[in-house]
C-alpha positions, 0 to 999 in steps of 0.5 A: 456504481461506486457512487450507488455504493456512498464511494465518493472518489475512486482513482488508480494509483501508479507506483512502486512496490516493495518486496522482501529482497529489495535492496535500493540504493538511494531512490526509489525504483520506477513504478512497478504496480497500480492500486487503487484509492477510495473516498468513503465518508471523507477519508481515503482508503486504498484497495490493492485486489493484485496483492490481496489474492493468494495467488500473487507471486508476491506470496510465494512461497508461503501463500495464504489459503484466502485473500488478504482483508488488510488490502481492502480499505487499508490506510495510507499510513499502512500501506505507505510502507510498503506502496510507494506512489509515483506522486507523493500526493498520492499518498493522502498523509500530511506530511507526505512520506518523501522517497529518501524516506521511504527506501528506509523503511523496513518491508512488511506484510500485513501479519505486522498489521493483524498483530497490532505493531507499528513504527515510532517516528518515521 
């Protein structure tokens, strides 16, 4: 089916996921999620349906009235802020955002996104 629809790739992702309240030490947790990764036209893209529905506790206590369109097809520089994967190469960016990296970066929500901000020099 993801061949008919011109996906060239599909793959699950296992990794971590950052909430609002996490604080690390200096590694990054085991994994706790799953996401999936799309080839479309040559570029991977990921899709995270737990995380687009209002309905995930993630969102508590401030759910949306519908699914979230930044989880559908984000870019791995997006979303590496906030979805770690258990194989850095998984990631799909050069070069590859290392942990130590990672547990640095501040937590976002896709409103960052949809308002246009961005980080400078991670």
């Amino acid at each position: 089916m993801a061949l008919a629809a011109g996906i060239e790739d599909v793959g699950v992702v296992k990794g971590y996921i950052r909430g609002p309240m996490d604080v690390f030490s200096k590694d990054v947790p085991p994994p706790n999620h799953a996401w999936n990764v799309v080839r479309i036209d040559g570029t991977y893209r990921f899709i995270d349906c737990c995380l687009a529905s209002p309905f995930h506790p993630a969102h508590y206590p401030n759910r949306p009235s519908g699914a979230s369109p930044f989880y559908f097809l984000a870019s791995p520089m997006d979303l590496v802020l906030s979805h770690f994967p258990t194989f850095m190469t998984y990631q799909y960016i050069a070069p590859a955002i290392p942990p130590q990296v990672f547990v640095r970066l501040p937590f976002v929500r896709p409103a960052f996104f949809d308002y246009g901000l961005n980080l400078i020099d991670f």
